[in-house]
C-alpha positions as CSV (number, residue, x, y, z in Angstrom):
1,X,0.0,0.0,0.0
2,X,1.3,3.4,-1.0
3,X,2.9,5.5,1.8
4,X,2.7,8.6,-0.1
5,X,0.3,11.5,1.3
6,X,-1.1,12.6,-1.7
7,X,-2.2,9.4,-2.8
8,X,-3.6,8.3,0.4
9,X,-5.6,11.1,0.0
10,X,-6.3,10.8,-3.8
11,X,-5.5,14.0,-4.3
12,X,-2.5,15.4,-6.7
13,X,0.3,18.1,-5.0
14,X,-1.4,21.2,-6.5
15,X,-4.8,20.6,-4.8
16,X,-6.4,23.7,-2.9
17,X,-6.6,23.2,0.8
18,X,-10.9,23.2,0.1
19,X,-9.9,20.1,-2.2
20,X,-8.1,18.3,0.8
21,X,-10.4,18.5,3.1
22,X,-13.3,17.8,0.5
23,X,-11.1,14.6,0.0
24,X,-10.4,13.8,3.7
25,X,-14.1,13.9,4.7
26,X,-14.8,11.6,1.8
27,X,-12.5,9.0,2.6
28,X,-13.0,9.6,6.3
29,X,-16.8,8.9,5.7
30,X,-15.8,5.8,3.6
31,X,-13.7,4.2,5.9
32,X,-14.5,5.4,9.1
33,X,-15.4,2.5,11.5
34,X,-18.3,3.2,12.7
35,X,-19.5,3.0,8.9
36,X,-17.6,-0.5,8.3
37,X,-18.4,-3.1,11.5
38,X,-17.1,-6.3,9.8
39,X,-14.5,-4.8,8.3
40,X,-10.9,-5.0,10.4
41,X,-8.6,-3.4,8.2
42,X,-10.9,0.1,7.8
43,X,-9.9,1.3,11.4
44,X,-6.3,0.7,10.1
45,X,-7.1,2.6,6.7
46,X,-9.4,5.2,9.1
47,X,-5.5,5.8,11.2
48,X,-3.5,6.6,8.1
49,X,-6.1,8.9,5.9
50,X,-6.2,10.9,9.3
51,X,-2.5,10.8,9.5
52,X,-2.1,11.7,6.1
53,X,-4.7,14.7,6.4
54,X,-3.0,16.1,9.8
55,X,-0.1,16.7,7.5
56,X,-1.4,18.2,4.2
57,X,-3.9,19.9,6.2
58,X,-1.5,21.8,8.3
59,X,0.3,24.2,5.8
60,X,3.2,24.5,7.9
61,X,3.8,20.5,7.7
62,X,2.6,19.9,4.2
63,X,5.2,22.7,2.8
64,X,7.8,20.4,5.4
65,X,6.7,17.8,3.7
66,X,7.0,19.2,-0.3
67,X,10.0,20.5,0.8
68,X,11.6,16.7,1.5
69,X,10.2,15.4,-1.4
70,X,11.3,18.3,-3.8
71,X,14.7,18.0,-1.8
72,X,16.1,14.9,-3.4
73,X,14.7,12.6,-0.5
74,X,12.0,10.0,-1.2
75,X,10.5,9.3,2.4
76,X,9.4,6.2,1.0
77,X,12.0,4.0,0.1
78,X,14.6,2.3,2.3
79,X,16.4,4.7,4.8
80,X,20.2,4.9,4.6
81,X,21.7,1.9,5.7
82,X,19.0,-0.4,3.7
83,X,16.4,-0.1,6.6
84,X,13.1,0.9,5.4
85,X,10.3,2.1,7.3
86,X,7.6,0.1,9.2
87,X,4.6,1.7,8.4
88,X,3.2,5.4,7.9
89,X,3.7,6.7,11.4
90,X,7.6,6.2,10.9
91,X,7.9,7.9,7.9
92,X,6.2,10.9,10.0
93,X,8.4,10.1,12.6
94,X,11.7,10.6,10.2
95,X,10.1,14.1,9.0
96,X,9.8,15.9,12.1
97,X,12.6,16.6,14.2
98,X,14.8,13.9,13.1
99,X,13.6,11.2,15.7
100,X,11.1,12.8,17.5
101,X,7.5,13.9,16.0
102,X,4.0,14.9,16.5
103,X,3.1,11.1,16.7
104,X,6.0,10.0,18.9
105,X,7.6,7.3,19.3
106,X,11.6,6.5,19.6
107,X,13.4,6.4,16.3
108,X,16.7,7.7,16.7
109,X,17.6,11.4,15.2
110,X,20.7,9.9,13.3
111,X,18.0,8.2,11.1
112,X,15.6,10.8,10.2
113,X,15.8,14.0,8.4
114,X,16.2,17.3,9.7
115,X,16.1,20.6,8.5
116,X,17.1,24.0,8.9
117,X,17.5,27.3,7.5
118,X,20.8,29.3,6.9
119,X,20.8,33.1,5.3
120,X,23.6,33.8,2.9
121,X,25.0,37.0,0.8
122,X,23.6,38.1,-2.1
123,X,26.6,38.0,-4.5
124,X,27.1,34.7,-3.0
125,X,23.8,33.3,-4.0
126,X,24.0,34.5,-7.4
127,X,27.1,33.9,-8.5
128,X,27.3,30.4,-6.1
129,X,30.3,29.6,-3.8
130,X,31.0,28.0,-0.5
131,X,29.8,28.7,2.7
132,X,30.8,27.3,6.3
133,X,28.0,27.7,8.8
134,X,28.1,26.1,12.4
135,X,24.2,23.7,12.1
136,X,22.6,22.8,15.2
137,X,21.0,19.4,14.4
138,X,19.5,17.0,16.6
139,X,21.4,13.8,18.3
140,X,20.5,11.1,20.1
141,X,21.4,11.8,23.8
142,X,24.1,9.5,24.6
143,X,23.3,9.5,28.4
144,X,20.1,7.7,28.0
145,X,21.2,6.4,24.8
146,X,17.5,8.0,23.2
147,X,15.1,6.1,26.0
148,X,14.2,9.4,27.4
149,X,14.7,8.4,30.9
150,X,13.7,5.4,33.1
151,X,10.3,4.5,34.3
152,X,7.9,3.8,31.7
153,X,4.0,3.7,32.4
154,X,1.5,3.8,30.3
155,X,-0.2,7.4,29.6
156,X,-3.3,7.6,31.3
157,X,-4.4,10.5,28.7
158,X,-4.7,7.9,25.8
159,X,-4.4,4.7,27.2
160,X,-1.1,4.0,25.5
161,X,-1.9,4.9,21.9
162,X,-0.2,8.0,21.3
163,X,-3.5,9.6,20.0
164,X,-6.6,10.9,20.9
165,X,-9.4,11.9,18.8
166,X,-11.0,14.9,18.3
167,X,-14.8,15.8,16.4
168,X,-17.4,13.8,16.3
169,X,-19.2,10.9,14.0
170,X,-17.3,10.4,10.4
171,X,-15.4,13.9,11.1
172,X,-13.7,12.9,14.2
173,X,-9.5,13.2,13.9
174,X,-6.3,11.7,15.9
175,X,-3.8,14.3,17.4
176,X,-1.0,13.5,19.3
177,X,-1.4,13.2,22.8
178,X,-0.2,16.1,24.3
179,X,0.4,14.3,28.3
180,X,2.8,11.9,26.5
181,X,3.9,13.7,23.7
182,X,2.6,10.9,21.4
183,X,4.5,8.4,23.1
184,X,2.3,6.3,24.6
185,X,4.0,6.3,27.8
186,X,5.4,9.1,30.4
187,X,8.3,8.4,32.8
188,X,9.0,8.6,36.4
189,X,12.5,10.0,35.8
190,X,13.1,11.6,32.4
191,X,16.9,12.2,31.6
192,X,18.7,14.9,33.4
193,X,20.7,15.4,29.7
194,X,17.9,15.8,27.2
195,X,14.8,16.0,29.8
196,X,12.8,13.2,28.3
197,X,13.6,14.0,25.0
198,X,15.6,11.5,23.7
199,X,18.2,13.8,21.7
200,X,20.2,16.7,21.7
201,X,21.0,19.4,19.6
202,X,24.4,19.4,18.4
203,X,26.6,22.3,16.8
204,X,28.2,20.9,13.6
205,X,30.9,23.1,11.2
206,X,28.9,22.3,7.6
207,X,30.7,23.8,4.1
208,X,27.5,23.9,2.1
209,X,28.5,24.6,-1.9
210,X,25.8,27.7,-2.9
211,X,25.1,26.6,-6.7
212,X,25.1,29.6,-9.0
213,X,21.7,31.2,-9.3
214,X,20.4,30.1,-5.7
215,X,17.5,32.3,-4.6
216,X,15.3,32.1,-1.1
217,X,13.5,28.7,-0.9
218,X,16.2,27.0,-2.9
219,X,16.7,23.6,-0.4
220,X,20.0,21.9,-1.1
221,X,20.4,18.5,0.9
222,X,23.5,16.6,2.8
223,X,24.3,14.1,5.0
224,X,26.0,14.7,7.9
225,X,26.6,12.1,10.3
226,X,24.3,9.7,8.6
227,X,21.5,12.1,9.2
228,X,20.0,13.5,6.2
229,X,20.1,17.2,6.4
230,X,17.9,19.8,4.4
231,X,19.2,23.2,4.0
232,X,16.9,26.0,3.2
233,X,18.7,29.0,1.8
234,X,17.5,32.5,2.6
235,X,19.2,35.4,0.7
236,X,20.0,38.2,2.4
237,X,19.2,41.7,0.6
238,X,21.7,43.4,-1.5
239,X,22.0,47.5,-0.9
240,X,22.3,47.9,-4.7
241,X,20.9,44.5,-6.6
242,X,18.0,43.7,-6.7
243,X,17.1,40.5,-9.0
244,X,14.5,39.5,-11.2
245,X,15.0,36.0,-12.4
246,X,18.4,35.7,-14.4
247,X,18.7,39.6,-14.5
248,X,20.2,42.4,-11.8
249,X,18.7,45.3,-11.5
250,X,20.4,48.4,-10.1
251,X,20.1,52.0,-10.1
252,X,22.9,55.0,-11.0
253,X,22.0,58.6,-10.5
254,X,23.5,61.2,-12.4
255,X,23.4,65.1,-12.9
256,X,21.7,66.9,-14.9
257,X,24.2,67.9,-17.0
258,X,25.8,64.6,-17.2
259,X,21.7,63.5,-18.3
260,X,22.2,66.3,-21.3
261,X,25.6,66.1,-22.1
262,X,26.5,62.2,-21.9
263,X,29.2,61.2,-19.1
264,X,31.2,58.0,-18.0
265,X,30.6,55.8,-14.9
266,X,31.8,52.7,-13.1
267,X,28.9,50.5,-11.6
268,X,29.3,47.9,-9.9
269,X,28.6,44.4,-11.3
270,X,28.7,41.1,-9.6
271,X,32.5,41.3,-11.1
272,X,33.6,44.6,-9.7
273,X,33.4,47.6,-11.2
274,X,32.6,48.7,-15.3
275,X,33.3,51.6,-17.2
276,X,28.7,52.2,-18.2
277,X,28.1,55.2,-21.0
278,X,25.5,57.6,-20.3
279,X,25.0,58.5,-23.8
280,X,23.8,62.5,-24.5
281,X,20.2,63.5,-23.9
282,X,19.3,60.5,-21.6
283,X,16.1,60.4,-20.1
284,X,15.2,60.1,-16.4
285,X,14.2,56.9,-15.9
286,X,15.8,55.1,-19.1
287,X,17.0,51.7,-18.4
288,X,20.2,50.9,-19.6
289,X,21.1,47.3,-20.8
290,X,24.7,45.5,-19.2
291,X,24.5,42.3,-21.5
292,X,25.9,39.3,-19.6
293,X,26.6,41.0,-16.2
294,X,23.9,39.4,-15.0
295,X,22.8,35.4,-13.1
296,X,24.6,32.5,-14.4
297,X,21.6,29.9,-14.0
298,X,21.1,26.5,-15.7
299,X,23.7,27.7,-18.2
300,X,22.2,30.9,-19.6
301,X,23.6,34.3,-18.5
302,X,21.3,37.0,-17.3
303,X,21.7,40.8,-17.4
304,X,22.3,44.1,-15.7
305,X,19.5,46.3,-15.7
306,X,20.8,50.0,-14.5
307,X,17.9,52.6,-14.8
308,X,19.2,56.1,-14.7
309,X,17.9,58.7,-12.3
310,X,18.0,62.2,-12.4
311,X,19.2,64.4,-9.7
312,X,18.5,68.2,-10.0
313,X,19.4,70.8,-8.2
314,X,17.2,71.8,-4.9
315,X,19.5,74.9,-4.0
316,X,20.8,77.2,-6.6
317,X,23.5,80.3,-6.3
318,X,23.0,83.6,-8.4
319,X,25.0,82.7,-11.4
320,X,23.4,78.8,-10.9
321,X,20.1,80.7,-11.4
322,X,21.1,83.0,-14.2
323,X,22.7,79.7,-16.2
324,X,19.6,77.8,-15.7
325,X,17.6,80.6,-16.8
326,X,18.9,81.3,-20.3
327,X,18.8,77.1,-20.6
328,X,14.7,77.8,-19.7
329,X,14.8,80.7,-22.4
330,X,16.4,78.8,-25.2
331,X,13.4,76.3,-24.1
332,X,15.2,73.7,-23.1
């Protein structure tokens, strides 16, 4: 049986969050059971169409979730290693927080996938490069080697299940116990290293190579330690690029004299600095074209976009006046 959300669901990775839950309360309906009496296996299929809908229902998990898929990882297959996953609470186990998750339980964090979010330059992200940034990622605590703690008893909040339901009739939901966790137990002495957790967060000192062309969102993905790591980039703002897909945008400002009479300036490209003509009789606001000064991404070159604005005067001196008066009287 497929482990895949969307397909538990029946639903494609576009669909509107009206066409989930139109979808959910269908199936939910169908299988819910209350509605199937002689039927053992539709409390099991009732479990992971509620599972699968806590996640793609949420938007915060279900962009998690794209993000892993998108990422390179398929959650589905065998884990590092060549161990696969039991069933679909595991997989959600992997996904959030590396070992622990909303649904509990006690797979350790060097097994699952993390993720985490790292801001970079600007010039870095377009033209790519290397970056060392100091990750803190979750371990398995080594104190109580990811038990937790000692004790175990069952959770009197959900009678050992992890879950308790909320709604009512075909609509009802499971949600993690929140007494437990999602455990399924609690323990008379949690661990003085992790308090109960299970892991740790560790600092590790990560090179991550920036491909040319990154932009916010881009999600590259490691391993490090035999934990699978995805890395969201966030791209810091440039003072005097902006960018618009392959191109840079940018801004000079020049006299008005240099407007009317043409000049020579160095701008600043991704490069250093290059000699730009301001041809005579430039208009304010003209948009000058540097070809090839701009993105490198997927091969193709972008350029430098530099729109010219117009400073004039605010304060002017006798002869200033007299000199911009005869310009007004030869109507210019």
């Amino acid at each position: 049986m497929t482990k895949d959300l969307y397909e538990i669901l029946g639903v494609s990775e576009s669909s509107s969050p009206d066409e989930l839950r139109k979808a959910y309360r269908d199936l939910a309906k169908k299988n819910h059971p209350d509605t199937n009496p002689d039927d053992s296996a539709a409390e099991e299929r009732f479990k992971r169409i509620s599972d699968a809908y806590d996640i793609l229902g949420n938007p915060e998990k279900r962009e998690q979730y794209d993000l892993m898929r998108k990422g390179g990882h398929d959650p589905f297959s065998a884990a590092a290693g060549g161990e696969g996953f039991g069933d679909l609470s595991d997989i959600l186990r992997s996904m959030f927080g590396g070992g622990g998750n909303p649904f509990g339980g006690g797979r350790p964090a060097s097994r699952g996938t993390s993720q985490v979010e790292i801001e970079i330059p600007f010039v870095t992200a377009a033209k790519g490069g290397t970056v060392q940034r100091v990750l803190r990622l979750p371990a398995v605590c080594s104190k109580c080697n990811g038990a937790g703690g000692s004790g175990r008893e069952t959770c009197a909040s959900c009678g050992g299940a992890g879950r308790i339901s909320s709604g009512q009739g075909f609509f009802s939901t499971m949600h993690p116990c929140a007494n437990c966790g999602g455990r399924g137990y609690t323990l008379k002495k949690k661990c003085s290293a992790c308090g109960g957790a299970g892991e740790i967060r560790s600092s590790e000192n990560v090179s991550l190579r920036i491909p040319p062309g990154a932009s916010s969102g881009t999600t590259l993905r490691t391993s490090i330690g035999g934990n699978t790591v995805l890395v969201r980039l966030r791209v810091k703002n440039d003072r005097f690029f902006t960018r618009q897909g392959r191109d840079l945008l940018c801004s000079v400002t020049v006299t008005a004299a240099q407007a009317v009479l043409g000049a020579a300036l160095m701008v600043r490209t991704l490069d250093g600095k290059v000699k730009l003509k301001i041809k005579p009789g430039t208009q304010p606001g003209a948009v000058l074209r540097m070809r090839g000064k701009g993105v490198v991404h997927n091969g193709i070159t972008g350029d430098q976009l530099v729109t010219v604005v117009v400073k004039l005067p605010v304060e002017l001196t006798a002869e200033q006046r007299s000199l911009w008066t005869k310009v007004r009287e030869a109507g210019f």
